[in-house]
matplotlib code that plots the C-alpha trace (Angstrom):
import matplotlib.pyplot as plt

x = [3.8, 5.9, 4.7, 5.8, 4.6, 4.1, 4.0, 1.4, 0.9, 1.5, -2.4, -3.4, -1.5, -3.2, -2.1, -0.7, 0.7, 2.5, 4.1, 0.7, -0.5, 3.0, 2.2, -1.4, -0.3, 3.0, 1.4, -1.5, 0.8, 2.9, 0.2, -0.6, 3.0, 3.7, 5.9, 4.6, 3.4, 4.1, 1.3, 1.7, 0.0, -0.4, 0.1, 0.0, -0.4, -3.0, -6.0, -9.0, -10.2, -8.0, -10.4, -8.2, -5.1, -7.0, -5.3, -7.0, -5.1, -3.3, -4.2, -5.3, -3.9, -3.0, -2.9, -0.1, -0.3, 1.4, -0.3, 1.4, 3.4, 4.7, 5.7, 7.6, 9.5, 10.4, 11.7, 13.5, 15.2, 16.6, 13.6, 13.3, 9.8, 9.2, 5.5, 6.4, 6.7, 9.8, 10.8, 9.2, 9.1, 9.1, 7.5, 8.4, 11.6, 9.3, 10.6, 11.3, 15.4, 17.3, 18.3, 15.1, 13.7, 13.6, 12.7, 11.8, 13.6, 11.9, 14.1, 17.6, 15.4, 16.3, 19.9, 19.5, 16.8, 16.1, 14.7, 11.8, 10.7, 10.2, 13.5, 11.9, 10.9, 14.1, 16.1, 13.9, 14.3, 18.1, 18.3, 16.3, 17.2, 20.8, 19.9, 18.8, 21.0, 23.5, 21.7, 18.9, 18.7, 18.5, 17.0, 14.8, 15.1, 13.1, 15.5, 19.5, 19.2, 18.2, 20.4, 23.5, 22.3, 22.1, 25.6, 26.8, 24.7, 23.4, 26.5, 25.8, 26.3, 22.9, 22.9, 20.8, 18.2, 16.9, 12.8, 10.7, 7.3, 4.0, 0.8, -2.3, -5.0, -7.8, -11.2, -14.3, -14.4, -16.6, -17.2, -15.9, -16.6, -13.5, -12.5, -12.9, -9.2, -6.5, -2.9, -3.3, -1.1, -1.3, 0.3, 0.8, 0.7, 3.6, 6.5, 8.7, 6.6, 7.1, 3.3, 4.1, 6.0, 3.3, 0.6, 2.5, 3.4, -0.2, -1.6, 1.2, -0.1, -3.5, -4.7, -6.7, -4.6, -6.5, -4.8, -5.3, -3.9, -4.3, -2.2, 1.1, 3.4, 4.8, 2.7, 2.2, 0.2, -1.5, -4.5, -5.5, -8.5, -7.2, -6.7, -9.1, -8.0, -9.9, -7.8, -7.8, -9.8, -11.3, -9.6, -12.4, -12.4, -8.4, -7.9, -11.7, -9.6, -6.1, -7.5, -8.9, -6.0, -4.5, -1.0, 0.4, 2.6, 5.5, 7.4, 8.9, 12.2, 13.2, 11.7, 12.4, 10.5, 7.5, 4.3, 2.3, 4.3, 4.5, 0.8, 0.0, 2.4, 0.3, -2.8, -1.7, -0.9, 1.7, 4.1, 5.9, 8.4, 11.7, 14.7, 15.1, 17.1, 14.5, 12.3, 14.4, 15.1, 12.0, 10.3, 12.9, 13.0, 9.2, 8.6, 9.5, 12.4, 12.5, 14.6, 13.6, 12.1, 12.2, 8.5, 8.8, 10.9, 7.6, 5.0, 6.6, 6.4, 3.5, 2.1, 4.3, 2.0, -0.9, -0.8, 0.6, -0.7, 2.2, 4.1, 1.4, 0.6, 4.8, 4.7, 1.4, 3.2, 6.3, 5.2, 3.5, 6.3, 8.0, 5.5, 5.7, 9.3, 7.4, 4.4, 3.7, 3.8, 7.2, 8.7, 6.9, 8.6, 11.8, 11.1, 10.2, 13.6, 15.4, 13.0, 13.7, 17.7, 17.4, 15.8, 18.3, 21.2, 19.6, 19.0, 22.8]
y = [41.3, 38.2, 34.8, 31.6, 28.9, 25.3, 21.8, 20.2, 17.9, 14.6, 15.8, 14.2, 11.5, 8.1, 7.1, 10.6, 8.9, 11.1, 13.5, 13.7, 15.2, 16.8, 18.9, 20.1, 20.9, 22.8, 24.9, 26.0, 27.2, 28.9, 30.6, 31.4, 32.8, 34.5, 37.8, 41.3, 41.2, 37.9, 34.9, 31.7, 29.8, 26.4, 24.7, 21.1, 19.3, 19.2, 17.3, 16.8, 17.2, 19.4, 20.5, 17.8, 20.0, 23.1, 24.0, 26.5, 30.2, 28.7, 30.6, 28.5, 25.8, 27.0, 24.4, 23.9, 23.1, 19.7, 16.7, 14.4, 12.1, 14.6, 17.6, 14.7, 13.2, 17.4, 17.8, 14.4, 15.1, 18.4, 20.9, 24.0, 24.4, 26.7, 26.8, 31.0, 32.6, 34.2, 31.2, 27.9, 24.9, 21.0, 19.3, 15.9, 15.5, 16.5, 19.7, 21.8, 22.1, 25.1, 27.0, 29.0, 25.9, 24.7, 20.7, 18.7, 15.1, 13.0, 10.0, 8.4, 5.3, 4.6, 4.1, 2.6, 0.2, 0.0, -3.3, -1.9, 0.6, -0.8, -0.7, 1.8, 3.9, 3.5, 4.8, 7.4, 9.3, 8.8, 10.7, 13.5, 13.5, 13.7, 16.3, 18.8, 18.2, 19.5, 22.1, 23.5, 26.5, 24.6, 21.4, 20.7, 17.2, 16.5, 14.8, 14.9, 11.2, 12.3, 14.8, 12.5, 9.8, 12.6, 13.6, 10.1, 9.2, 12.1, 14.9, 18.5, 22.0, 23.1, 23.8, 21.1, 22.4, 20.2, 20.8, 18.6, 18.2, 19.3, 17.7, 17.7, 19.7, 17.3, 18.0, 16.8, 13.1, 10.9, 7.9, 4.2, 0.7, -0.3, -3.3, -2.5, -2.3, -2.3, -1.8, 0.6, 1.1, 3.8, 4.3, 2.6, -1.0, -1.3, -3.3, -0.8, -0.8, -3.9, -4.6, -8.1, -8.7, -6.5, -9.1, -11.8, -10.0, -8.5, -12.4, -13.6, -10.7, -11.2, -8.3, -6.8, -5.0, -2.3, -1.1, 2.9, 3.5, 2.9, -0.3, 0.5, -1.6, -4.9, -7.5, -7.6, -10.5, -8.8, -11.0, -12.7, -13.3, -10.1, -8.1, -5.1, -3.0, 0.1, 1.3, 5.2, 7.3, 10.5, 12.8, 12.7, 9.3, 9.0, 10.7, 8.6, 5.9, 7.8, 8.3, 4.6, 3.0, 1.2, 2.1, 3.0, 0.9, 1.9, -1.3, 0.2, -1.1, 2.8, 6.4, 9.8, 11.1, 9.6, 11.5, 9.2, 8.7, 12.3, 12.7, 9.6, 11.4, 14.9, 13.1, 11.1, 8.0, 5.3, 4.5, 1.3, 1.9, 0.2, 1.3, 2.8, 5.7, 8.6, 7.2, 6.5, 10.6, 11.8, 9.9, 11.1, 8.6, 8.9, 5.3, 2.2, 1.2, -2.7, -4.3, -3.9, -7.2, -9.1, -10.3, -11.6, -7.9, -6.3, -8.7, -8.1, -4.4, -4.2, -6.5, -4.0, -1.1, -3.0, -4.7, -1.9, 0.8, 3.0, 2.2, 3.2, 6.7, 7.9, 7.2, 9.6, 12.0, 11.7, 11.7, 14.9, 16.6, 15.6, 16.3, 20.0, 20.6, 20.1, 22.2, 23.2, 26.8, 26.6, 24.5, 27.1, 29.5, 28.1, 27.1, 30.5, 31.4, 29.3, 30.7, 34.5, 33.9, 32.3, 34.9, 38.1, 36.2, 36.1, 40.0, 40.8]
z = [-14.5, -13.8, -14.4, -12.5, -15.2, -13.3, -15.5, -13.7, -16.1, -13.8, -12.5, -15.8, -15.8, -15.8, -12.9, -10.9, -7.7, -4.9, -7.6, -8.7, -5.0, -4.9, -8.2, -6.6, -3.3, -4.0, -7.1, -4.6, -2.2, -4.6, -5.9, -1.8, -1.1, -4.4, -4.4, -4.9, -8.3, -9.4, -10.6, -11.1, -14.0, -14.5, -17.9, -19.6, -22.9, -25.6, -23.9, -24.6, -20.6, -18.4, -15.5, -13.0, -13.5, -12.4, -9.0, -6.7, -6.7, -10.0, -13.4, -16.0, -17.2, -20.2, -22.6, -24.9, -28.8, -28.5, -27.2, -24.2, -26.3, -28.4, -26.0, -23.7, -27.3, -28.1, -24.9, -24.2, -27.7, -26.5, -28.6, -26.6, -26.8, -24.0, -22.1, -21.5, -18.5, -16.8, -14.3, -14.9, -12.3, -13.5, -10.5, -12.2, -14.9, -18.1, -18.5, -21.1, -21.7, -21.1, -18.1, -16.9, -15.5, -11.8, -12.1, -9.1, -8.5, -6.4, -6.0, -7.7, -8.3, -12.2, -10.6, -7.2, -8.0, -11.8, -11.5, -10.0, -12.8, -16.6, -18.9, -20.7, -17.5, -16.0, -19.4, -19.9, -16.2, -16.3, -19.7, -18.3, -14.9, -15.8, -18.3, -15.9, -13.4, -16.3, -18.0, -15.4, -13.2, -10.1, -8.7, -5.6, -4.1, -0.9, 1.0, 1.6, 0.5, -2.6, -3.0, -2.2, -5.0, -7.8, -6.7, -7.1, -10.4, -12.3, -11.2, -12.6, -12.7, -11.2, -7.6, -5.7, -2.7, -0.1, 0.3, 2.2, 1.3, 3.7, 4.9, 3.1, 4.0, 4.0, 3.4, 5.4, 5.9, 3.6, 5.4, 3.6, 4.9, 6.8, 9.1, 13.2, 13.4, 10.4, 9.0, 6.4, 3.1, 0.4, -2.7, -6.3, -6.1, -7.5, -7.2, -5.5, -2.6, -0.7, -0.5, -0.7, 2.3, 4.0, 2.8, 4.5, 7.5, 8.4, 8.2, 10.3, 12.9, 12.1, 11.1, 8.1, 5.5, 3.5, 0.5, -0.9, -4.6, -8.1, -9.5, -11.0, -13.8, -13.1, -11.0, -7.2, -6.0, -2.9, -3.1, 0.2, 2.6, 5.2, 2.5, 1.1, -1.9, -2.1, -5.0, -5.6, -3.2, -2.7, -0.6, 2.1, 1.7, 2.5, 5.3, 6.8, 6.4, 7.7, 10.7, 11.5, 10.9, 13.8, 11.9, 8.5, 6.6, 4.5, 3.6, 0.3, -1.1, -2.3, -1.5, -2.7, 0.5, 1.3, 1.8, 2.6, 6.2, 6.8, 6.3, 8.4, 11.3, 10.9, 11.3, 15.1, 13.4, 14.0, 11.2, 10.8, 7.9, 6.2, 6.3, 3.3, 3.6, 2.6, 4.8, 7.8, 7.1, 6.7, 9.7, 12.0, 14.3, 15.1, 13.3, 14.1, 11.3, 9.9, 7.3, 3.8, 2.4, 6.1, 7.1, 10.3, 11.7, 9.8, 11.7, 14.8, 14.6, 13.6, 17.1, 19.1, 17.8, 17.9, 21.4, 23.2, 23.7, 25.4, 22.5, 19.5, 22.4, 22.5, 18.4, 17.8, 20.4, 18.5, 14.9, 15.2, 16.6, 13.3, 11.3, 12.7, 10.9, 7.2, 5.6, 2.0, 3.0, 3.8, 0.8, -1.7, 0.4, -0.3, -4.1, -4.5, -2.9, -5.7, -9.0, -7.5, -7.3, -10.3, -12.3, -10.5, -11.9, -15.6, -15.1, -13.8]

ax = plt.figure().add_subplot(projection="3d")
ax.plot(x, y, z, "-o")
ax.set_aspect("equal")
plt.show()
């Protein structure tokens, strides 16, 4: 029978982030949409706990002999240590080298905006980014932004798909303490993501900011007396506070896709974003766009959504049209499209 092996090692990352929920929600809907006759199979490192990269539908994980730090040195030095299977998909760059591997790259980040990674971070992804793009079966980007920078940084011979993300299917609300009304943010707090520039703005519009996410590297000052950081949440927890919010904000300097606005646009709410190119793709004209890094263009958008009530009604009624064009269902569709044309080129 033919196995689909899936790294979903990030879910044990310290800190998983969006390629984190990425991982979990693309493995699970492989695992729904699998052929006739195939399974999918999760694996990861050596660890001592592995019950948070158990995916529902997914077998296993299986656990591999080598423990983190050593299966990402073998493979960043070229060892072909191979987890099994017939296809195998990367959802982050730590993949195994060779050409039976399908590895996910979420954004050109390590070349368009280094500064906002460590050195080490930064060195590391353009080694294995530009790796696969050379040597892999195929890579899946989620945007044609993304697409575009790999072509100008990290050229290769592996063909390069286009496939969005989906919408989380949330679970049944927990409830949280929250302000009465509130610009919400979620992701790392991390210097990449503008948070910042969204402290300043949402005093200067006089709002309460809550912050969703784990911190990040580098330091971000987003401490203030309108400001709540709830840190990492509960999924029941998340989409309480999703659906409270009086808008989400993306102010981020660089994006790969982000989910985070998509889900937001699912769930009926407004999102005020930058204009970072990913995002300005993704949202599809259902947000309202600002300049990257300028305070007083985020402070008044956020008042336009906030004090007017036509506008923040046509933005629900638009955002969920756009969120309509994306689903998890249809991106393992299409991934599954790349891992089977993959393998019927190996067997002719």
């Amino acid at each position: 029978m033919p196995q689909l092996v899936v790294l979903t090692e990030q879910l044990l990352a310290p800190v998983p982030g969006g390629t984190g929920r990425y991982t979990r929600e693309l493995a699970a809907a492989l695992a729904a949409t699998a052929p006739a006759g195939w399974t999918v199979t999760g694996a990861v490192s050596r660890h001592q706990d592995v019950a948070a990269a158990v995916v529902p539908g997914v077998e296993g994980p299986k656990v591999l002999p080598l423990p983190r730090r050593a299966l990402i040195a073998a493979w960043e030095h070229g060892v072909p240590y191979w987890p099994g299977g017939d296809s195998v998909h990367a959802p982050t760059p730590l993949a195994p080298p060779g050409g039976r591997v399908v590895v996910t790259v979420h954004d050109a980040v390590p070349w368009t905006h280094p500064e906002t990674l460590t050195r080490r971070g930064a060195a590391w992804h353009r080694k294995v980014i530009t790796r696969a793009t050379g040597k892999a079966a195929a890579i899946v980007v989620p945007t044609g932004t993304v697409a575009a920078d790999l072509a100008r940084h990290a050229p290769g011979a592996a063909p390069v798909h286009v496939i969005g993300h989906g919408a989380t299917r949330w679970p049944e609300e927990s409830p949280i303490d929250l302000p009465e009304r509130f610009v919400l943010a979620v992701g790392t707090v991390e210097p990449r993501k503008g948070l910042e520039t969204l402290v300043t703005s949402t005093a200067e519009a006089g709002i309460p900011l809550v912050l969703i996410g784990s911190p990040g590297w580098g330091a971000v000052d987003v401490s203030a007396p309108h400001v709540r950081v709830l840190g990492r949440l509960a999924d029941s927890e998340l989409v309480y506070a999703l659906r409270r919010a009086a808008l989400l904000a993306v102010p981020s300097l660089a994006e790969g896709f982000g989910l985070p606005l998509l889900e937001a646009m699912a769930l009926g709410v407004p999102v005020v974003h930058s204009d970072a190119p990913a995002l300005v793709e993704v949202a599809g004209g259902a947000g309202i766009v600002t300049p990257r890094g300028n305070a007083g263009a985020l402070t008044r958008a956020i008042r336009s959504v906030v004090d007017d009530g036509t506008t923040a009604a046509r933005m629900v009624s638009a955002g969920l049209r756009r969120a309509e064009d994306f689903g998890w269902e249809k991106a393992a569709r299409a991934t599954w499209d790349v891992h089977l044309e993959g393998v019927r080129q190996r067997v002719t």
